[in-house]
N, C-alpha and C positions, 0 to 999 in steps of 0.2 A: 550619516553615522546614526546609529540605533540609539536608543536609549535605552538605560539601564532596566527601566520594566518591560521591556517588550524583550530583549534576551531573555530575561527570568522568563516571561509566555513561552518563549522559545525553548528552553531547556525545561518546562514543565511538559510542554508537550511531546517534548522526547521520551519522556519518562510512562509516557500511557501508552500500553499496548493499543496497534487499530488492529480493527478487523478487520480480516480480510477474505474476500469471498471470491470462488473460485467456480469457473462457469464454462462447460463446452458448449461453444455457440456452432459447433459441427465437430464428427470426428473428427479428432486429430487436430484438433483447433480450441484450447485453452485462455479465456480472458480471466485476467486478475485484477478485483476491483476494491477498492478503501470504502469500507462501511459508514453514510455518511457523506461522501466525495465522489458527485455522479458523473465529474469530470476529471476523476484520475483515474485510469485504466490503462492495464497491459495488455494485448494481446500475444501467443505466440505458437508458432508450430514446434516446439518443442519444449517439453517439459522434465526434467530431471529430479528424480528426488535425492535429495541430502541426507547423507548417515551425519549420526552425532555419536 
């Protein structure tokens, strides 16, 4: 069970925008990676973009 300051860590860190950086490591080949997080990354052959 967590304790009650580290939720609070936890829901402050939701609240901060990351950045995120975006990288063709070949055509047609997109890795997305946490600015900061050199072990969290996407890769993918397909990329969509999103209306709002």
């Amino acid at each position: 069970m967590a304790s009650a300051d580290a939720n609070e860590s936890a829901a402050e860190a939701e609240d901060q925008d990351a950045e995120i950086c975006i990288a063709q490591s070949r055509p047609g080949r997109t890795v997305f990676s946490e600015s900061g997080n050199p072990d969290g990354w996407i890769g993918t052959d397909l990329v969509v973009e999103i209306e709002r």
